[in-house]
N, C-alpha and C positions, 0 to 999 in steps of 0.2 A: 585458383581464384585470382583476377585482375586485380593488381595493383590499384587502389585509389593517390595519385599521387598527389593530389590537391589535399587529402586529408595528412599524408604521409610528414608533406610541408608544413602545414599548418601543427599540427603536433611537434614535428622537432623544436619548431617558431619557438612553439611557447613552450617547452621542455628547455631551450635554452637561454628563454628570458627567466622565467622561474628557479627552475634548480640544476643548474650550472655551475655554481657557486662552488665546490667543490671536485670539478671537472669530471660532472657525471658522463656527460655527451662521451667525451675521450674514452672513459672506459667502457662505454657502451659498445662503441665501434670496436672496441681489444677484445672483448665478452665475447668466450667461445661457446657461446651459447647463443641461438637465434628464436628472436621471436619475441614474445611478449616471456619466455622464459629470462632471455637476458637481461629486458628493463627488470622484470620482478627483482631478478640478482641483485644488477645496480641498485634500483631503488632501497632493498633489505641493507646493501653495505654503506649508500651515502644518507641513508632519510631513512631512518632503523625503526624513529618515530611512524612515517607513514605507512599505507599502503601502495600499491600500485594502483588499486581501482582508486582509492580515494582522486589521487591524480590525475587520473582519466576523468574522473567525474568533477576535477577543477576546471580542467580544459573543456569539457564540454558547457560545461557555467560561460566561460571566456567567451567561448563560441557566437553565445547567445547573448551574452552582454558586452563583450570587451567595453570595460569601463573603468577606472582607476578606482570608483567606492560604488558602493564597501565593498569591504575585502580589503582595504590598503593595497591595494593594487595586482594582488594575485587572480582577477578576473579580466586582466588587461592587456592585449600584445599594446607593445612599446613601439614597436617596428610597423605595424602594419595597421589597417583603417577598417575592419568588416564590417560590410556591406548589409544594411537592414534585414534583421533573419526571421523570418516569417511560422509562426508555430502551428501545427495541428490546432483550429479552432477549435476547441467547446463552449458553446453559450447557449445548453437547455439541462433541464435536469433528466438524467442520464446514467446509463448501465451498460459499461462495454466488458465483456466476458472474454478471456484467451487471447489477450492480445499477444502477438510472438516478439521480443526481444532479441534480436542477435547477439551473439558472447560482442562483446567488447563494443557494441552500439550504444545510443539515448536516444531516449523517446522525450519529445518537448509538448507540453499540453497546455495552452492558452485561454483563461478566461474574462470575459470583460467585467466582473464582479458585478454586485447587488448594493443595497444601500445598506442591508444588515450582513452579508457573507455570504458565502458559503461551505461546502465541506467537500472533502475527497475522503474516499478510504481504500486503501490499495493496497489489493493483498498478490504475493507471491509465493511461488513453490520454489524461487531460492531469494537471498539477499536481492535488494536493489540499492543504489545509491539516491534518495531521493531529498530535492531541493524544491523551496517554494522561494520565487522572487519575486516580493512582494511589490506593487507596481504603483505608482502616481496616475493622476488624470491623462500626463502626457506620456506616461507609458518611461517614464524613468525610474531606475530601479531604487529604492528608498531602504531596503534589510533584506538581509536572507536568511529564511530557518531552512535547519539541517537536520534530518530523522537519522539517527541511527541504525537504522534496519540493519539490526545483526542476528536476528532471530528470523527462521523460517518456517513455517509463513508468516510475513506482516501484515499488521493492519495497520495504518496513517489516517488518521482524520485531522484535518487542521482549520481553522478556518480566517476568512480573511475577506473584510469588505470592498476594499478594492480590486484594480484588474491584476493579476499575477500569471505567472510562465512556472508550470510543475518544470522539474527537468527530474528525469526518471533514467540511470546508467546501469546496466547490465555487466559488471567488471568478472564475471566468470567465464570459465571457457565452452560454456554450455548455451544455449539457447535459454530465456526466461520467457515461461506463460506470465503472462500478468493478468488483475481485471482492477478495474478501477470504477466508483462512482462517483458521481458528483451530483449534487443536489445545494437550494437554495436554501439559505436557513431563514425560517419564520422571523416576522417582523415581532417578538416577545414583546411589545406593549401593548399590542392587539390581540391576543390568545389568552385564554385559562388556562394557568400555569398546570404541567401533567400532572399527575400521581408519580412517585417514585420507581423505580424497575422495579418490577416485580410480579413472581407469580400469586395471582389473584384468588386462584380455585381450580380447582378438578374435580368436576363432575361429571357422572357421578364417581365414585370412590368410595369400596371397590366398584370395577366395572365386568359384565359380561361381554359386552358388543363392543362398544365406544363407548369414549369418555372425552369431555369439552378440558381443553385447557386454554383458561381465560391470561391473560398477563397484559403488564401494563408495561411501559416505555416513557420514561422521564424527557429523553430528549434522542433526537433523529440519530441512525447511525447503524453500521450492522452488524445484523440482530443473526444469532442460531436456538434451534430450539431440537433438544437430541433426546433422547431416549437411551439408558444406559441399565444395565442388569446389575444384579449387586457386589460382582465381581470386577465392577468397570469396566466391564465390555460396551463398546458402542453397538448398541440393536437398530436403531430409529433414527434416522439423520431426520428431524419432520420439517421443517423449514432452517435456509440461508439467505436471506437478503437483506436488501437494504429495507429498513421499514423511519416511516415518522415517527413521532412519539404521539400517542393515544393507547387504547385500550384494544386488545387483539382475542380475539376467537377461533381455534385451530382443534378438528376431530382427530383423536387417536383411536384408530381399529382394533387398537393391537397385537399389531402386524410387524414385521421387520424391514431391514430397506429391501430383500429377496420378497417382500409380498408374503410370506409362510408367515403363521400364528406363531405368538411366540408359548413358551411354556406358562403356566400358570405361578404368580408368587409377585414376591414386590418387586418397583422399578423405579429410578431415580431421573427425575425429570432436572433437565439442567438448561437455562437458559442465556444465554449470554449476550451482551449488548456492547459494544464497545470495550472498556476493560469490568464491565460490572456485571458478576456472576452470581446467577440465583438460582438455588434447589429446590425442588419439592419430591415428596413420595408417591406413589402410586400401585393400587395392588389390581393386576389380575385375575380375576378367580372365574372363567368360565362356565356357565351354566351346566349342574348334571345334565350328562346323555340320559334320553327318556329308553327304557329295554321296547 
């Protein structure tokens, strides 16, 4: 693989304006160990506190903002001037599915906000480091929220009325599938406020053929609706996405995600919307065979 030596520099830059302090660089270069094996080392014996990816995912902040605040100055080369950094536009509401993350890359996602916000929700099949820099009219950086994403998969929804830069870091040594949404949040002084989450009914119940599962949605966000047997098996993935908040209507055959019936008896319908989870019952009883 080619050397990036313009990344290679800019990394040490700011590894030795940051965390030097200790004389990490030196023992980096001694580290018989190469690669991102030796920083890890380093890192674990001078900064026991951080991570390795965390770091990488400061440097990539820098990147995009080299600026003295916030942060006190850990998003700032000292030394050097860069050059206005131009993000991945988003400005419609939107659904990008698989996006590929290379190990030790960022993805930067730019929107021009709304007068009431918007939302992301970004889910991954491993950690990501993800940052919202919240933006002024002139596009200067005013806070920064930080997700924890230490559990996989994640979900982030955040929301924010002005213009902001996601910045999204990959610190594994594996490639990240990501997917992200973004949608605009409703102007709430204009709308009748939802109904609570919630499943609404199932009908009919019991079912032979199909059965209606009505539910409601307090507020935007995404939304799954599963089908599970009473040993907590997943049978039914029936819907993933992003949905508004209103009232929904969705047929169950019942059927499995293979297309085959399932067996006849109860089944636990579970629906989830952001972190808010709701159950209900469900029985199939198929109609007698006629001889």
């Amino acid at each position: 693989q080619t050397a990036d030596y313009v990344k290679v520099m800019l990394f040490f830059t700011y590894l030795y304006e940051h965390y030097n302090q200790t004389g990490m660089i030196r023992d980096l270069v001694a580290d018989p160990l190469n690669g991102m094996a030796s920083l890890g080392n380093q890192v674990a014996l001078h900064f026991p506190a951080l991570t390795t990816g965390a770091i990488i995912h400061n440097w990539s902040i820098a990147n995009v903002l080299d600026s003295p605040q916030p942060g006190n100055g850990l998003y700032n080369y000292e030394t050097l001037n860069l050059p206005n950094f131009y993000s991945y536009i988003v400005n419609t509401d939107s659904y990008h599915d698989n996006q590929t993350l290379q190990p030790y890359a960022t993805d930067y996602l730019y929107n021009y906000g709304t007068p009431w916000g918007v939302v992301y929700d970004i889910v991954s099949n491993v950690p990501l480091y993800v940052s919202i820099l919240n933006l002024d009219n002139s596009n200067q950086c005013q806070e920064i929220f930080h997700t924890d994403c230490s559990t996989s998969p994640d979900v982030f929804s955040y929301e924010w009325s002005g213009p902001s830069k996601v910045v999204l870091t990959n610190a594994n040594a594996t490639p990240a599938t990501y997917s992200y949404w973004y949608m605009t949040v409703a102007n709430e002084d204009n709308i009748t406020p939802a109904q609570p989450t919630s499943i609404t009914s199932i009908s009919p119940n019991p079912f032979s053929t199909s059965t209606e599962i009505a539910f409601a949605l307090q507020k935007q966000g995404l939304t799954s609706l599963k089908i599970y047997n009473t040993k907590g098996q997943l049978i039914k993935n029936v819907t993933q996405e992003y949905k508004s908040a209103g009232e929904y209507h969705i047929i169950w055959n019942g059927d499995n995600d293979n297309g085959k019936t399932v067996a006849a008896g109860l089944y636990v319908v579970r629906l989830q919307s952001g972190t808010t989870v709701k159950t209900s019952k469900v029985i199939y009883k198929p109609a007698a065979k006629t001889k």
